[in-house]
C-alpha positions, 0 to 999 in steps of 0.5 A, a space after each residue: 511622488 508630487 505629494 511627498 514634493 509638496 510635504 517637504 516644502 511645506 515643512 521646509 515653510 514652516 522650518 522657515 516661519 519658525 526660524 524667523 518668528 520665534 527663533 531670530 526675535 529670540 536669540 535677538 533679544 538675548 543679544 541685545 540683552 547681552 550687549 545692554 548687560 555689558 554696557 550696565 557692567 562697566 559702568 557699575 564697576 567703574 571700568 569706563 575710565 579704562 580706554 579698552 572697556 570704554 570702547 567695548 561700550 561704545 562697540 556694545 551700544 552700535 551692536 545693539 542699535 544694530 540687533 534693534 533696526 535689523 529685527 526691525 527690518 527682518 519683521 518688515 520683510 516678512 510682512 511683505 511676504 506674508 502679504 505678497 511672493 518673496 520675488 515681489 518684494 526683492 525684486 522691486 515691484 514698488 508694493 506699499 511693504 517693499 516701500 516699508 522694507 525699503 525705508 526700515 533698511 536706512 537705519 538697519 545699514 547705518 547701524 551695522 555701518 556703525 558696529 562694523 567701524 566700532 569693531 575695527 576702532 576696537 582693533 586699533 586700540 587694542 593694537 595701539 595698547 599692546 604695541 605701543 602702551 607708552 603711548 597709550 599710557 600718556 596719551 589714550 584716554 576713555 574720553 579720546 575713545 568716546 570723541 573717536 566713536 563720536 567720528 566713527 558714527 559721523 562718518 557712519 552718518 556721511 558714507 551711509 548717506 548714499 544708501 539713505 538717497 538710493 532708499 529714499 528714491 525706491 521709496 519715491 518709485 524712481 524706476 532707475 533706483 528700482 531697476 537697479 536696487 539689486 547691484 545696491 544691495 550687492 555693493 553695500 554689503 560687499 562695501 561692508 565686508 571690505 571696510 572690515 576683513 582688510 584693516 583686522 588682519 592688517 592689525 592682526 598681523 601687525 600686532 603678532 609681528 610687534 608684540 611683545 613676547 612678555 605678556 600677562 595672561 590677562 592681555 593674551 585673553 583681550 588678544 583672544 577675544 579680540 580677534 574672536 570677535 572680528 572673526 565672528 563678525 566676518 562669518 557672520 556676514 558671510 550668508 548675507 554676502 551670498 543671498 546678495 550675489 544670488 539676488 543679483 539681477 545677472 544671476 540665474 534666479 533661484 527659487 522663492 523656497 532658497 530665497 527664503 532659506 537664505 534669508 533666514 540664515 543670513 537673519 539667524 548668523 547675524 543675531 548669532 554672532 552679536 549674541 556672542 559678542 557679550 559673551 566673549 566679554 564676560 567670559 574676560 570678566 569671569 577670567 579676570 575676576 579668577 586672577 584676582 581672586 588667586 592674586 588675592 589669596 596668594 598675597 594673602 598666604 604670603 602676608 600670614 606666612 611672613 607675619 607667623 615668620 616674625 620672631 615674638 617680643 622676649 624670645 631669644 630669637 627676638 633678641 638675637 634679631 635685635 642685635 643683628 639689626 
């Protein structure tokens, strides 16, 4: 009986080592991959001039930074336990790797901070673009996109700050920081949450009130793809959300084998859901390039169906023409 125990948590370790040494690295790099590929395309096809491409750049480039410093993060943490126990280096026990994990996660945060802002600035010029498109047509530019990202990462940097001074004293062995590391953990996650699910369904529901009921099927798919996006991102931070309350020091402590099991969860449905994001703006791309191709071939058709419609020089229907002019 004990042995049949010990099989399945070695084979639930070696689930989880694979999970986190091959498999997040791996659907890491297809979505940073995927976001780079993104930006390099709107910038080949000359769409950066066009507010809503400009800020699916600017929203690919934070979603990118952020796959970068959270791999980077996720490999620090699991050099901590390949080193030491899981509760050793989540619990605060201030070894050299938990220091390291704590430093790796200042641009980790700031990162994510910034792609979830992107988002919602996203949302709000896709709002501003489809309920308001006078306004958007005189006055949102590409280059007021690139200076509200400039203020969405400025404010990244300042809110972020907070964080930054808590890491930096777990890292100094502040035992009032180490004790508490815990509820820091729970309230920025939870902050990022907040900051998010509440402004995109406020836009959401905005929008479906105020829209327009003509609307091309090329502005229905942004619509789609927009609120695809953002909810995506929500479902995505969910399991991240739920290791943080169950590491929450008034919590009944869990086992390391569910500790790491969530880890690696909240790991794979982060990368998951930035891997998704670039293929929600191809899959806009291939819908858009198949629209123009069919307005092309129907102009086309049209054009040869009213040029064989003109009547040739010298016949009497050329002539009658003539006279009725």
């Amino acid at each position: 009986m004990f042995n049949g125990s010990n099989n399945s948590t070695d084979d639930l370790h070696c689930t989880d080592e694979l999970a986190r040494l091959i498999l997040c690295p791996l659907i890491a790099g297809v979505a940073l991959l995927g976001n780079v590929l993104a930006v390099l395309s709107i910038r080949v096809r000359d769409k950066f001039r066009i507010p809503t491409y400009a800020a699916i750049s600017c929203l690919a480039v934070s979603d990118s930074l952020a796959v970068i410093f959270r791999l980077a993060r996720a490999l620090t943490c699991r050099i901590c336990v390949l080193y030491y126990d899981t509760r050793t280096c989540l619990s605060g026990k201030h070894t050299l790797y938990d220091k390291f994990g704590a430093i790796a996660s200042i641009p980790s945060f700031i990162s994510i901070h910034s792609s979830f802002c992107h988002l919602v600035l996203f949302s709000v010029i896709r709002y501003i673009i489809v309920v308001h498109p006078m306004f958007a047509h005189r006055y949102l530019t590409s280059g007021k996109v690139l200076r509200y990202s400039g203020l969405a990462w400025i404010v990244t940097f300042v809110i972020s700050s907070a964080y930054v001074y808590c890491c930096v004293q777990f890292y100094l062995e502040n035992e009032w920081f180490i004790k508490r590391f815990g509820y820091i953990d729970l309230v920025s996650v939870f902050y990022l949450f907040l900051i998010t699910l509440p402004p995109l369904l406020v836009l959401h529901v905005a929008k479906k009130k105020s829209i327009p009921s003509t609307l091309t099927e090329q502005v229905k798919k942004m619509n789609l793809m927009t609120v695809s996006i953002s909810v995506i991102t929500v479902v995505s931070l969910l399991p991240t959300i739920i290791l943080a309350t169950l590491l929450f020091p008034d919590v009944d402590p869990i086992t390391e084998d569910q500790v790491e099991t969530f880890m690696t969860v909240a790991q794979l449905t982060f990368f998951l859901g930035h891997m998704m994001h670039p293929v929600l703006y191809f899959w806009i791309h291939v819908v858009q390039k198949k629209r123009q191709n069919l307005r092309h071939h129907q102009t086309t058709h049209s054009d040869i169906h009213r040029e064989s419609a003109i009547p040739m020089c010298g016949s009497s229907q050329y002539k009658t023409s003539l006279i009725i002019r």
